[in-house]
Backbone of each chain as ProteinMPNN parsed JSONL, in Angstrom:
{"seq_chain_A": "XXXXXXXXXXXXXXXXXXXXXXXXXXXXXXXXXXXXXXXXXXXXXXXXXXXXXXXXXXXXXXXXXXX", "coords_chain_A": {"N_chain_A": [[48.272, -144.701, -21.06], [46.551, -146.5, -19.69], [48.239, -146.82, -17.35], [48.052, -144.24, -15.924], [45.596, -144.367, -15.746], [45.712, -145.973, -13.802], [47.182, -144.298, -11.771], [44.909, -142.741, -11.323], [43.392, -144.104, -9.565], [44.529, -145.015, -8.221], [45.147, -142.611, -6.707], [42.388, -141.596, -6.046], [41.95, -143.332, -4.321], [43.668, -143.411, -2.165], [42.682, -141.299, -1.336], [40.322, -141.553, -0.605], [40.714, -142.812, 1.781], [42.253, -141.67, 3.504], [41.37, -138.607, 3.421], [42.276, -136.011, 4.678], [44.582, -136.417, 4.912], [45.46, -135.763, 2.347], [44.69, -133.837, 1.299], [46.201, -132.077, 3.262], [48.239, -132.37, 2.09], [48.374, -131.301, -0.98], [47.88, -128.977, -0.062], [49.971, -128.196, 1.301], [49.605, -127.845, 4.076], [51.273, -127.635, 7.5], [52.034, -129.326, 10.418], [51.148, -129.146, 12.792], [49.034, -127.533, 12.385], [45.373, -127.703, 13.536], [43.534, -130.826, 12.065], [41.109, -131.085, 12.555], [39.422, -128.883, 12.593], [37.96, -126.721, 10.58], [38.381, -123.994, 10.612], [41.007, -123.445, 11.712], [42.44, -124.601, 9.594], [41.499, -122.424, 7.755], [42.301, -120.412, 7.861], [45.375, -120.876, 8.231], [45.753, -121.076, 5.059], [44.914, -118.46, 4.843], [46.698, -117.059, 5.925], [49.131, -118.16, 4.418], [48.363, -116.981, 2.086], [46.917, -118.545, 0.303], [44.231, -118.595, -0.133], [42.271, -115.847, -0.669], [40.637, -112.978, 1.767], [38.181, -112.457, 0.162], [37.563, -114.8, -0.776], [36.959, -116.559, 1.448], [35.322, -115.21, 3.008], [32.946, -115.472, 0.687], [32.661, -118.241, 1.234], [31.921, -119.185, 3.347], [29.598, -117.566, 3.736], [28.09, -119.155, 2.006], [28.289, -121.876, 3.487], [26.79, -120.568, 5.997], [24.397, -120.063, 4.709], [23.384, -122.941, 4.159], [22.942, -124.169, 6.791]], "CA_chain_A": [[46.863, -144.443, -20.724], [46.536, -147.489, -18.269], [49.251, -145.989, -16.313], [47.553, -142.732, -15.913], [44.258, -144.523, -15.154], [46.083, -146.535, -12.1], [47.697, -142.966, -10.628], [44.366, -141.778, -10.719], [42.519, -144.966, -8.948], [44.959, -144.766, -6.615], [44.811, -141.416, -5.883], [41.229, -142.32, -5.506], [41.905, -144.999, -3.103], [44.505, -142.625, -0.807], [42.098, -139.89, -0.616], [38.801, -142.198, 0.345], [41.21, -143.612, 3.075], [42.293, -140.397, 4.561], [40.643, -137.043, 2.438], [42.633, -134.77, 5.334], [46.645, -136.3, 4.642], [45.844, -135.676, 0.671], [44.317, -132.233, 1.468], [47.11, -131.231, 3.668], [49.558, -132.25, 0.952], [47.969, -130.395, -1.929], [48.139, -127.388, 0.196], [50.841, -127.448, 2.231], [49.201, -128.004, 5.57], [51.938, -128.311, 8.274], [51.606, -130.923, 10.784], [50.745, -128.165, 14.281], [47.854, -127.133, 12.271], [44.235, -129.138, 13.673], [42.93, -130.325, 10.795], [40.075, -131.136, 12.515], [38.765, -127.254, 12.843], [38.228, -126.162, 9.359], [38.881, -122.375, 10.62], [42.398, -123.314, 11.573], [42.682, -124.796, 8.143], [41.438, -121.745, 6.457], [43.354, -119.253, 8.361], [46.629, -121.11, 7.723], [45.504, -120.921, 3.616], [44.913, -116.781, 4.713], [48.565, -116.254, 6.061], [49.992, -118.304, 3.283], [48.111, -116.332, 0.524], [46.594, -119.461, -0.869], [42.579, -117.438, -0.922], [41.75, -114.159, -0.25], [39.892, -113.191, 2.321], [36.805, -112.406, -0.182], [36.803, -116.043, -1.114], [36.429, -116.85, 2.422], [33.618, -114.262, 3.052], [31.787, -116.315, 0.195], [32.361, -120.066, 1.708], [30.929, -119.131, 5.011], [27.997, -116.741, 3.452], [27.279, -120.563, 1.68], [27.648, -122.596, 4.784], [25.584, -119.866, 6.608], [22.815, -120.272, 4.174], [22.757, -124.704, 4.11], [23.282, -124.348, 7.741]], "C_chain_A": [[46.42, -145.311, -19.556], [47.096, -146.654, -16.973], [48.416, -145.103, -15.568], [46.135, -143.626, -15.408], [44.344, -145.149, -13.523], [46.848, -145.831, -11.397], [46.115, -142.654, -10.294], [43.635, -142.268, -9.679], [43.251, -144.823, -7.814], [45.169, -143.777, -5.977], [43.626, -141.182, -4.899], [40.688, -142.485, -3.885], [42.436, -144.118, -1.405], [43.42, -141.353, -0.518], [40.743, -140.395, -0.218], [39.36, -142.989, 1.985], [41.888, -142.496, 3.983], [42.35, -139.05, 3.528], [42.031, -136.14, 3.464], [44.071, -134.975, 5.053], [46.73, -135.62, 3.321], [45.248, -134.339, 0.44], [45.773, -131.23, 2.008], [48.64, -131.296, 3.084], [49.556, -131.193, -0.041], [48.237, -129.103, -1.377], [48.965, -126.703, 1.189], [51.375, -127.219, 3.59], [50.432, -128.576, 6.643], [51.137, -129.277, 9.663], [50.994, -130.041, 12.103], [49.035, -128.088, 13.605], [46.705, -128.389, 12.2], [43.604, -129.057, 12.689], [41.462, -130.996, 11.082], [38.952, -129.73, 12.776], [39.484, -126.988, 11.381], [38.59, -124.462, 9.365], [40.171, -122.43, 10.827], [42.944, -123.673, 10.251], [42.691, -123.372, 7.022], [42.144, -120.289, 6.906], [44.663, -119.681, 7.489], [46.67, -120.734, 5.485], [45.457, -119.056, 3.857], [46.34, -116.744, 4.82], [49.228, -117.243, 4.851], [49.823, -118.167, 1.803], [47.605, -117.496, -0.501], [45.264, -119.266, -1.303], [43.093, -116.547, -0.455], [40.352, -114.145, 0.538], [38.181, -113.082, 1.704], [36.197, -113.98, -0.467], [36.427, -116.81, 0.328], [34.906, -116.58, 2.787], [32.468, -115.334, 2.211], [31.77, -117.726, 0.429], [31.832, -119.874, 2.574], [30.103, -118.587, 4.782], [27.512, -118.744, 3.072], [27.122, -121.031, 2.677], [26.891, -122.009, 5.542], [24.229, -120.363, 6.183], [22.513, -122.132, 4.228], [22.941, -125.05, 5.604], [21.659, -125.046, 8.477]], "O_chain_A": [[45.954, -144.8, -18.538], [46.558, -146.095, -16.018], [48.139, -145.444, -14.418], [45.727, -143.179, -14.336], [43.619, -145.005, -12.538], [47.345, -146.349, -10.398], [45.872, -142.326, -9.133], [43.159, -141.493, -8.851], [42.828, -144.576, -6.684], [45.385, -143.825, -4.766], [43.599, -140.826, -3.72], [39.881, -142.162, -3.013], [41.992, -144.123, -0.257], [43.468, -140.615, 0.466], [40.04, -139.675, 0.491], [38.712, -143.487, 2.905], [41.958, -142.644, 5.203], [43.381, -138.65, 2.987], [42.835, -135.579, 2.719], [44.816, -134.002, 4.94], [47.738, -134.984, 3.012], [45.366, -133.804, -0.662], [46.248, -130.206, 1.516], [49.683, -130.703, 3.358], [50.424, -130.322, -0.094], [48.744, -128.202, -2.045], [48.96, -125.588, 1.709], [52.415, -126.83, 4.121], [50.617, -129.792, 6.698], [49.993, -129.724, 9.739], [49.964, -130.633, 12.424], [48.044, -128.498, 14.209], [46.71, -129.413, 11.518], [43.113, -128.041, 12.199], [40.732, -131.385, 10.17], [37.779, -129.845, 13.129], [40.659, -126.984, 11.015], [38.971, -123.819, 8.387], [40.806, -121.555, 10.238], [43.904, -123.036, 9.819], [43.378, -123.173, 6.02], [42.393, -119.32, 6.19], [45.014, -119.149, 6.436], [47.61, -120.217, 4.882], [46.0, -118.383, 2.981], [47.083, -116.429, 3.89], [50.143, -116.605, 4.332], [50.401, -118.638, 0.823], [47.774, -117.488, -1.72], [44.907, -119.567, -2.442], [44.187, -116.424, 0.094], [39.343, -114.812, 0.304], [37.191, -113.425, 2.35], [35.029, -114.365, -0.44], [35.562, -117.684, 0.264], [33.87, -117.242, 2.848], [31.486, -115.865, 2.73], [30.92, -118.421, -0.129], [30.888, -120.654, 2.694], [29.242, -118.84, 5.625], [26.769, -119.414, 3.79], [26.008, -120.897, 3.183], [26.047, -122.767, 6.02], [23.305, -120.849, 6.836], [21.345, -122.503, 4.343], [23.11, -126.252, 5.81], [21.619, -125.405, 9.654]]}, "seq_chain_B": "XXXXXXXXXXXXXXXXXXXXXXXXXXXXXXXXXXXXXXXXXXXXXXXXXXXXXXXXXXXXXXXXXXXXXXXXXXXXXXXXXXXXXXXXXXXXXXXXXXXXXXXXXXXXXXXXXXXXXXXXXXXXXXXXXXXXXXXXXXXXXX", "coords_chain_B": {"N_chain_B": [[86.608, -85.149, -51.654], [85.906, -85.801, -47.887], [88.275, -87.48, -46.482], [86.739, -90.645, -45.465], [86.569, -92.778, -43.131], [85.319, -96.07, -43.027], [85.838, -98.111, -41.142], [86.232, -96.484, -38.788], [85.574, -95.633, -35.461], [83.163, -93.085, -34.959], [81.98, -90.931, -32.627], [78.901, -90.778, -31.512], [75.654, -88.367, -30.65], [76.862, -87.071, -27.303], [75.405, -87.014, -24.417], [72.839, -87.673, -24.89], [69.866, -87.622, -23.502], [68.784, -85.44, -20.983], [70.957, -84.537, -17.515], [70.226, -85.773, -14.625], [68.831, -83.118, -12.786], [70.022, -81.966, -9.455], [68.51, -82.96, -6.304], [69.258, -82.837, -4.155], [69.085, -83.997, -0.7], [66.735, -86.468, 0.054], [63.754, -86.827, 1.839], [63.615, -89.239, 4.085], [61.071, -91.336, 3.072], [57.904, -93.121, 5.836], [56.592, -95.507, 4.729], [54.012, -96.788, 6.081], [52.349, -99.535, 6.856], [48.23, -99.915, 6.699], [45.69, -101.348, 7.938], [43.912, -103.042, 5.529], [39.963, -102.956, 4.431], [38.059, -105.271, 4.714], [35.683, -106.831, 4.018], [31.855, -107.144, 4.274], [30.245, -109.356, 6.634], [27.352, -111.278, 6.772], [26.223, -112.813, 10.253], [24.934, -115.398, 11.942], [25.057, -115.528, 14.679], [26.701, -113.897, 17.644], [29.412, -115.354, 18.541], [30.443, -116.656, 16.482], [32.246, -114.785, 15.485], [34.306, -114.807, 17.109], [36.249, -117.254, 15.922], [36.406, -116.873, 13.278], [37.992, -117.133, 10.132], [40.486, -114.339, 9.762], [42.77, -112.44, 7.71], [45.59, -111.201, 7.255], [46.443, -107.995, 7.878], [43.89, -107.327, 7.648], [40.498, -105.759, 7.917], [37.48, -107.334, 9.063], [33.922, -106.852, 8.685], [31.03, -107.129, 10.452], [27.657, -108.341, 11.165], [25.319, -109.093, 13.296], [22.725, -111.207, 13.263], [19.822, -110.1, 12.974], [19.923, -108.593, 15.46], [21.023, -105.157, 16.285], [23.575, -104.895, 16.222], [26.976, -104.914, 15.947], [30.271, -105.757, 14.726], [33.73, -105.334, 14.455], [36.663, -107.323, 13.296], [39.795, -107.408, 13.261], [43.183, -107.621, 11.829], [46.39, -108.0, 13.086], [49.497, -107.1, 11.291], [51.201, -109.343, 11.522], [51.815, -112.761, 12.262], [51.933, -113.475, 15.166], [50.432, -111.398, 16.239], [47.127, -110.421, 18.046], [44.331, -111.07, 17.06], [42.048, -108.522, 16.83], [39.029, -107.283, 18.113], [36.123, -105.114, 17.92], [33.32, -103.715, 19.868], [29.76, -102.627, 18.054], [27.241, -100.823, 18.802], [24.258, -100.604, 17.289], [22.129, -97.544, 16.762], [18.998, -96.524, 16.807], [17.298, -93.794, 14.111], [14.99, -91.384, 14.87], [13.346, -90.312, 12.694], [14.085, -89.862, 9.423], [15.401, -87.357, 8.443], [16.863, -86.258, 11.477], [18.758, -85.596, 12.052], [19.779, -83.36, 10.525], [17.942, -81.785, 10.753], [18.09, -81.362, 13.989], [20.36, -79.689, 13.625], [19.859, -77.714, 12.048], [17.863, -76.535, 13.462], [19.13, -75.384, 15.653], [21.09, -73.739, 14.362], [19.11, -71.825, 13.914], [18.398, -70.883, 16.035], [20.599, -69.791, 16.689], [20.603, -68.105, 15.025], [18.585, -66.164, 15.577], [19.219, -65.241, 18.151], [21.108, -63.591, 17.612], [19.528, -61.415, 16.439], [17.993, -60.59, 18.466], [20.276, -59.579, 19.828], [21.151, -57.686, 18.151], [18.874, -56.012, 18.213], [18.659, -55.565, 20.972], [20.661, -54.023, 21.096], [20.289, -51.344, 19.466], [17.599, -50.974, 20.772], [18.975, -49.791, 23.02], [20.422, -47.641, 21.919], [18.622, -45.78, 20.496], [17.517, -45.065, 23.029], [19.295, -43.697, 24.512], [19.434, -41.473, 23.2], [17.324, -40.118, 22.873], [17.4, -39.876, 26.111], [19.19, -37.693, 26.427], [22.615, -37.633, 28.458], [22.7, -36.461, 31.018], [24.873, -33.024, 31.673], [27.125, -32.293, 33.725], [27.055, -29.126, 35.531], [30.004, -26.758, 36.108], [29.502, -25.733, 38.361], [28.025, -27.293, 39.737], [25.591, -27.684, 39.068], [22.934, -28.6, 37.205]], "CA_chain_B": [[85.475, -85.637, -50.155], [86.95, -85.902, -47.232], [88.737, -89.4, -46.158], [85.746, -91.389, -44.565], [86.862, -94.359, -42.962], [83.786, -97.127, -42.662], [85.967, -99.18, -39.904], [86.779, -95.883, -37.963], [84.367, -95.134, -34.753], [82.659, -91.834, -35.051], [80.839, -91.084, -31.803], [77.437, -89.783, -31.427], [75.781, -87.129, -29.899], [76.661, -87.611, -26.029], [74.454, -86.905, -22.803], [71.26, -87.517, -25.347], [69.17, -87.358, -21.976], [69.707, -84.163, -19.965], [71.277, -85.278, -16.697], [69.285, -85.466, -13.509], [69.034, -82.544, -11.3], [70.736, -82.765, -7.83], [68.003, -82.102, -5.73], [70.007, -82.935, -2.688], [68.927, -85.354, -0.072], [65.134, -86.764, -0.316], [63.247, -87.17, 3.269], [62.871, -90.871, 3.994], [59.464, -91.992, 3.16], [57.623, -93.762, 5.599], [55.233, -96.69, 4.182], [53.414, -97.346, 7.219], [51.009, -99.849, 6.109], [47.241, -99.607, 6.705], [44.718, -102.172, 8.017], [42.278, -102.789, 4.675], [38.535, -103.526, 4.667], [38.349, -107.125, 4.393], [34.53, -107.228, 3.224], [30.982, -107.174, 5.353], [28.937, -110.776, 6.383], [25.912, -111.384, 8.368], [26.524, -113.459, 11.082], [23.6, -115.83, 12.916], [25.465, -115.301, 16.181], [27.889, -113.125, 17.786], [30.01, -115.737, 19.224], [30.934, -116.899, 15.175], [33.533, -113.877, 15.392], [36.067, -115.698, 17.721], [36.648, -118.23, 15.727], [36.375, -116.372, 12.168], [39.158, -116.414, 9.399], [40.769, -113.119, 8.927], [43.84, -112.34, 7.126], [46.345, -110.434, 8.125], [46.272, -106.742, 7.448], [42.453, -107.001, 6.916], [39.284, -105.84, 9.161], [36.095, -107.864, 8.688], [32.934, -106.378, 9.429], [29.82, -108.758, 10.76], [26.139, -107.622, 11.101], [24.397, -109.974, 13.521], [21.525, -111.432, 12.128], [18.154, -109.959, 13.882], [20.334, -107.709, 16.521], [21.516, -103.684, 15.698], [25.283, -105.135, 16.819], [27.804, -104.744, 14.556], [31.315, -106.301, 15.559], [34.774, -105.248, 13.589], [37.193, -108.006, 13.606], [41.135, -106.808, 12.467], [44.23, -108.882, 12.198], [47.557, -106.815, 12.692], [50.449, -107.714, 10.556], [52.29, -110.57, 11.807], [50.835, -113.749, 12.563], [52.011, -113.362, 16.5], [49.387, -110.532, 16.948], [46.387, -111.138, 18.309], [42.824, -110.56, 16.605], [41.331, -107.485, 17.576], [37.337, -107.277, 18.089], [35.453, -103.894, 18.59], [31.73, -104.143, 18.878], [29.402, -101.561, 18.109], [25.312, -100.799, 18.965], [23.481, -99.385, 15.98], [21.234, -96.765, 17.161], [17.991, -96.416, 15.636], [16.979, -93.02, 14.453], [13.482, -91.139, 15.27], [13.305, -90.027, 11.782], [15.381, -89.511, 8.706], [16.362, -86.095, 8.617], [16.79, -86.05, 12.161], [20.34, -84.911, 12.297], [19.808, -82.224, 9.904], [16.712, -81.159, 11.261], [18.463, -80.72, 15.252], [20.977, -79.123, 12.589], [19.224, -76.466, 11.539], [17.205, -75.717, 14.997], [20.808, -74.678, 16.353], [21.253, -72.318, 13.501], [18.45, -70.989, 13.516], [18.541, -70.287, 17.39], [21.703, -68.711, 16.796], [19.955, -66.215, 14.222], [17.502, -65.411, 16.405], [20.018, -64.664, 19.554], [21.763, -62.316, 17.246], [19.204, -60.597, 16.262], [17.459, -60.255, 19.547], [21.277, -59.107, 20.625], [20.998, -56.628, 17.355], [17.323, -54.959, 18.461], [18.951, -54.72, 22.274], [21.747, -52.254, 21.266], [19.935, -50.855, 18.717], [17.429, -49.706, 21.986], [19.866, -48.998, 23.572], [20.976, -46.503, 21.167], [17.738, -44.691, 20.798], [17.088, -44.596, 24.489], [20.52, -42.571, 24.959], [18.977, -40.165, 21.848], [16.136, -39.543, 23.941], [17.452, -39.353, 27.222], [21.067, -37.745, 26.828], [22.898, -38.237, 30.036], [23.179, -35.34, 31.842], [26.15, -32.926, 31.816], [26.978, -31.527, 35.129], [28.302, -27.502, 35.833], [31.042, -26.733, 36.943], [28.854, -25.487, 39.722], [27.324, -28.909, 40.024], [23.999, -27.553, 38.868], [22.421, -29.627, 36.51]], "C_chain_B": [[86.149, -85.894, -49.005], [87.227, -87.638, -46.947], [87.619, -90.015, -45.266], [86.279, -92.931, -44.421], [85.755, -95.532, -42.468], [84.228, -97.483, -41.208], [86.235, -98.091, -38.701], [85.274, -95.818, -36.866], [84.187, -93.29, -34.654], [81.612, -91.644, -33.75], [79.918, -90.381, -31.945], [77.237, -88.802, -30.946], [75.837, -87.871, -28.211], [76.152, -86.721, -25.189], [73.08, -86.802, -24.103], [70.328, -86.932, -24.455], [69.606, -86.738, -21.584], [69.596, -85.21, -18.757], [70.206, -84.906, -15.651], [69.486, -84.736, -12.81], [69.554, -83.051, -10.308], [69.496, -82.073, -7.158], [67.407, -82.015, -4.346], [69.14, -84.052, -1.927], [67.801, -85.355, 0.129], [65.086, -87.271, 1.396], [63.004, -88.743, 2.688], [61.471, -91.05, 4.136], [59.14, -92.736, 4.207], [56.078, -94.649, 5.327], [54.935, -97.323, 5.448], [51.861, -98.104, 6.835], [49.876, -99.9, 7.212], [46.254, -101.223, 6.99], [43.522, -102.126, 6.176], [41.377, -103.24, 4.965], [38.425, -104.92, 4.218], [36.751, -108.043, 3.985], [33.57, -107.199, 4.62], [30.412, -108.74, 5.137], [28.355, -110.682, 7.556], [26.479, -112.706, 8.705], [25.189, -114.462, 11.77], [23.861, -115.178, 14.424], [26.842, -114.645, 16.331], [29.26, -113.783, 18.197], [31.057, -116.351, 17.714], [32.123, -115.94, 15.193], [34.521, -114.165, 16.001], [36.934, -115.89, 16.85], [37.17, -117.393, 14.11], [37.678, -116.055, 11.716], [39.518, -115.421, 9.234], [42.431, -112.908, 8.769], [44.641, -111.293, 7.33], [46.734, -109.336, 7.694], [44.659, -106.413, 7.171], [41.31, -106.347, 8.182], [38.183, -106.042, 8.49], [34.95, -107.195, 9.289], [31.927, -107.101, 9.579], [28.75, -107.605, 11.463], [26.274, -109.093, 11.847], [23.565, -109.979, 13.134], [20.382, -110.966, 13.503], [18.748, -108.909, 14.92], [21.003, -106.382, 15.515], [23.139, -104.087, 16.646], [25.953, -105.078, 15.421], [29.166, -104.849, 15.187], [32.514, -106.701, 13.81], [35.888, -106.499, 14.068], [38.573, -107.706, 12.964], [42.53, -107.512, 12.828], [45.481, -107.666, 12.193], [48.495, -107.84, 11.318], [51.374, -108.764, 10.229], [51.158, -111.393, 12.663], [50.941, -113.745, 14.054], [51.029, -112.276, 17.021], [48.079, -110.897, 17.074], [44.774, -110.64, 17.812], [42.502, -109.421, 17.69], [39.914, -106.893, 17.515], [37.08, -106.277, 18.79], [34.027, -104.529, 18.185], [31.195, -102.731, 19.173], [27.773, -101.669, 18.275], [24.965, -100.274, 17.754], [22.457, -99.038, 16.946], [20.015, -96.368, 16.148], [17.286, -94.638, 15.672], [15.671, -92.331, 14.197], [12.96, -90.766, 14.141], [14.576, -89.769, 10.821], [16.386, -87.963, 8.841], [16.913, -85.462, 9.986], [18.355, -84.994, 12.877], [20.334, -83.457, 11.791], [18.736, -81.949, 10.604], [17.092, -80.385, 12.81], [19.337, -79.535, 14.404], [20.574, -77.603, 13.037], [18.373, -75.772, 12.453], [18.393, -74.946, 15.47], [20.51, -73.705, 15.89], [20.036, -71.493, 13.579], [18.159, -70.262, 15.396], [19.392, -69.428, 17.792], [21.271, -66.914, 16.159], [19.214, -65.352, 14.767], [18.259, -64.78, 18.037], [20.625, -63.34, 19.056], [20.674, -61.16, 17.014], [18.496, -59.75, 17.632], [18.417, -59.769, 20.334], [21.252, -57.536, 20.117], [20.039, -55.158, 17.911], [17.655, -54.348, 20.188], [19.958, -53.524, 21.907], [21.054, -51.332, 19.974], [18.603, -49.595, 20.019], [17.876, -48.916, 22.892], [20.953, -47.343, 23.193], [19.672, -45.488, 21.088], [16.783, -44.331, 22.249], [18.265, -43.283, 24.867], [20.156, -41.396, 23.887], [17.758, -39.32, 22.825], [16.491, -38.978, 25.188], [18.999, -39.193, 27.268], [21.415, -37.936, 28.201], [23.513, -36.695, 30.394], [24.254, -34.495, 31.755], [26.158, -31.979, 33.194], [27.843, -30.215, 34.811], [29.028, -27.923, 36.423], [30.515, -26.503, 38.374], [28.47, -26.734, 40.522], [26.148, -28.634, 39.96], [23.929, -28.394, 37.676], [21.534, -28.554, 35.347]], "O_chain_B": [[87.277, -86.325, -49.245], [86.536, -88.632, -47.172], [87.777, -89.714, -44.083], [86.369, -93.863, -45.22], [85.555, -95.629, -41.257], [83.494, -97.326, -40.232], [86.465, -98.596, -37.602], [84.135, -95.924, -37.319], [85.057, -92.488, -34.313], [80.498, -92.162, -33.826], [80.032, -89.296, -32.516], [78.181, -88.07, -30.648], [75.167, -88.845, -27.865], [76.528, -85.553, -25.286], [72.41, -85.769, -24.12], [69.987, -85.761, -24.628], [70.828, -86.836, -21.48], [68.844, -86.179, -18.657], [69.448, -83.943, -15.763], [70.266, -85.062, -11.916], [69.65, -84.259, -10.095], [69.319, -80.864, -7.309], [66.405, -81.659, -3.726], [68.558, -84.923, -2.574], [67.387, -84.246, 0.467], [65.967, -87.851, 2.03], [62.56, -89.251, 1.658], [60.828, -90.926, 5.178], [60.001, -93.615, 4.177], [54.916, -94.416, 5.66], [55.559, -98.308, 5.841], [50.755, -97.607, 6.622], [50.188, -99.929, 8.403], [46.262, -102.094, 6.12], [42.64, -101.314, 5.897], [41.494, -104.099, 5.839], [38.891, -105.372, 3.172], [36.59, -109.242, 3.758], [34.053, -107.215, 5.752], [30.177, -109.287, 4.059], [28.581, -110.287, 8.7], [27.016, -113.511, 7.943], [24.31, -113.685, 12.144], [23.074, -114.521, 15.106], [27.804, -114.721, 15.567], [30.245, -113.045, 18.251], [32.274, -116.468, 17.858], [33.159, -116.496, 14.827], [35.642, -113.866, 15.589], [37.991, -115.28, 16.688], [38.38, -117.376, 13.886], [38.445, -115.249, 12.242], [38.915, -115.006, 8.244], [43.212, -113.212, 9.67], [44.027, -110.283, 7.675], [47.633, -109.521, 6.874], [44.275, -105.405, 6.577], [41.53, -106.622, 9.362], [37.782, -105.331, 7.569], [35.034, -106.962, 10.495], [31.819, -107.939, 8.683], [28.933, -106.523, 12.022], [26.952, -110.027, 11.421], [23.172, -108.983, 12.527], [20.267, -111.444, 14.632], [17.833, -108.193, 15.326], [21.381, -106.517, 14.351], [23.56, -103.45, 17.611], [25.552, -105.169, 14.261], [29.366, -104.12, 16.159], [32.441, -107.462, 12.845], [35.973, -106.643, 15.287], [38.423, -107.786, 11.745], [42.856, -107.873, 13.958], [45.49, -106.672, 11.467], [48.184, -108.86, 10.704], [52.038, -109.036, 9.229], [50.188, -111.054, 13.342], [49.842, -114.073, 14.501], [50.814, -112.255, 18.233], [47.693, -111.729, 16.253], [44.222, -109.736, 18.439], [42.639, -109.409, 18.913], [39.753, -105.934, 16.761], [37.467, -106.152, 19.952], [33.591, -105.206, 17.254], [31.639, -101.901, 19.967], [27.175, -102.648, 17.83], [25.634, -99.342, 17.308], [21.955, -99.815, 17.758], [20.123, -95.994, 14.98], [16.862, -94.139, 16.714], [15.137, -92.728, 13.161], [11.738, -90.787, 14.288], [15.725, -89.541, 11.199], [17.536, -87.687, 9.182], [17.396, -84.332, 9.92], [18.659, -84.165, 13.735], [20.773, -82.513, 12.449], [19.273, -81.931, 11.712], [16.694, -79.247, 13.055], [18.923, -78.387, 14.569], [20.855, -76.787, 13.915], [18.134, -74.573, 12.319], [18.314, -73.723, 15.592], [19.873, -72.806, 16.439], [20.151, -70.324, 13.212], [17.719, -69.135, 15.625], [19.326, -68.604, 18.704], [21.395, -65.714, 16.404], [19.127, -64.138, 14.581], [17.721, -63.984, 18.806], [20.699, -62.295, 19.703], [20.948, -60.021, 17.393], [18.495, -58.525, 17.753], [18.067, -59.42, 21.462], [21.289, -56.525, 20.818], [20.289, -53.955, 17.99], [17.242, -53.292, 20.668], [19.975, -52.382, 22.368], [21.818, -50.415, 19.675], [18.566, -48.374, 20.172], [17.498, -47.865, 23.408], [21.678, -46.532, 23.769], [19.774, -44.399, 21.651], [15.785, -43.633, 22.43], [18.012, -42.196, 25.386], [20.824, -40.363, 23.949], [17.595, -38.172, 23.239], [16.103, -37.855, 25.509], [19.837, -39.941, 27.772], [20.609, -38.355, 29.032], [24.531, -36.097, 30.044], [25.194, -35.289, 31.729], [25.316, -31.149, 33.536], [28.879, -30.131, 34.151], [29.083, -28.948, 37.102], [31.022, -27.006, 39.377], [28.637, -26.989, 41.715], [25.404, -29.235, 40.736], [24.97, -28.86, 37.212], [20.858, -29.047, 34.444]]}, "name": "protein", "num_of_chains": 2, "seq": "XXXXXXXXXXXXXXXXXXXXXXXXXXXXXXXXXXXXXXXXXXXXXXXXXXXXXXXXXXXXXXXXXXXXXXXXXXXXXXXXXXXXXXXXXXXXXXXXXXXXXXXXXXXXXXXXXXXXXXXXXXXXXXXXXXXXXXXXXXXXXXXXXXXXXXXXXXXXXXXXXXXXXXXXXXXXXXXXXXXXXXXXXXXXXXXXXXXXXXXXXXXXXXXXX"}
C-alpha cells in the first residue's frame, strides 16, 4: 500500500514536471509530432484510431463555447 | 440377431450437407471504399478549417458562425494525401415553396402551349370543312 502510494506521488511529481513527456507516453506520441499544437496531437490520436472523429467534433464544440 | 460388434465402426449417413453447386467463376468484387460523413460543427471563423482534425476516410462539414458559408473538409485514405476543402455559399430563398411554385408555372405553361397547339389544328380542321380546296378540270376550269 505504501509502495503503491510512492508510484503514484511520483507519477505525480513526473507529470507536474513535464504533463507533455507523460502524455506522449500514455498515448504513444512519436517524437516528429509538435506537441506544442494540440491539432497535431489530435490528428496523430485520429490516424492511430485512439478517438473517433465524433469525440473530436465534441472537444472543439466545448472549447468553441469557453472560448 | 445378427452379430453386432460394439468395437466395429459403422459409418453414418455421408454427404449430410448437399454439396455446393459449381457456379463457375465469381466476378471479382471491387470494395472501393467511400469517404464517410464525419459529423457537422459551427465554426467562429473560416480560417479554423486549415488547421482542423479530420480522420482519414471522413468529410467534416463546418457552418460558419453568422455567414451562409459552408466549407466541406475530406481526408483521403492514406495519411500522405492531402486535406481536401470545398466551400460552398448558401443561397437564401425568396420564399418556401419557391422551387415548387417556378415548378408548377413550367407545367402549367406547357398545358397551356398544348392546348393552344390543340385549338390551332382543330381550326385548322374546320376551316378546310368550310373552305374545301378547290379541285381543278381537266380543262383547268374551276
Amino acid at each position: 500500500m505504501v509502495g503503491n502510494m510512492k508510484d503514484v506521488m511520483d507519477m505525480y511529481q513526473r507529470f507536474r514536471q513535464n504533463p507533455m513527456q507523460m502524455l506522449s507516453q500514455k498515448f504513444n506520441i512519436p517524437q516528429n509530432v509538435n506537441m506544442s499544437d494540440p491539432n497535431s496531437i489530435i490528428q496523430h490520436l485520429l490516424n492511430t484510431g485512439q478517438v473517433s472523429q465524433d469525440q473530436v467534433n465534441n472537444a472543439m464544440k466545448m472549447r468553441n463555447q469557453f472560448r | 440377431m445378427p452379430n453386432y460388434n460394439p468395437y466395429q465402426y459403422y459409418p453414418t449417413q455421408t454427404n449430410a450437407y448437399p454439396t455446393q453447386m459449381n457456379v463457375g467463376p465469381t466476378q471479382p468484387t471491387q470494395n472501393i471504399p467511400q469517404i464517410q460523413d464525419g459529423g457537422f460543427v459551427t465554426i467562429p471563423n473560416a480560417d479554423m478549417v486549415y488547421n482542423y482534425p479530420v480522420a482519414m476516410g471522413k468529410c467534416v462539414t463546418f457552418k460558419v458562425e453568422g455567414k451562409p458559408i459552408i466549407i466541406e473538409k475530406s481526408m483521403g485514405f492514406s495519411q500522405l494525401d492531402s486535406p481536401k476543402i470545398e466551400r460552398y455559399r448558401l443561397v437564401k430563398e425568396d420564399s418556401e415553396n419557391n422551387d415548387s411554385g417556378e415548378r408548377g408555372m413550367s407545367e402549367l405553361d406547357k398545358v397551356k402551349s398544348d392546348i393552344k397547339d390543340i385549338w390551332g389544328k382543330l381550326d385548322e380542321i374546320e376551316n378546310s370543312k368550310k373552305n374545301p380546296p378547290r379541285r381543278e378540270n381537266k380543262n383547268g376550269e374551276s
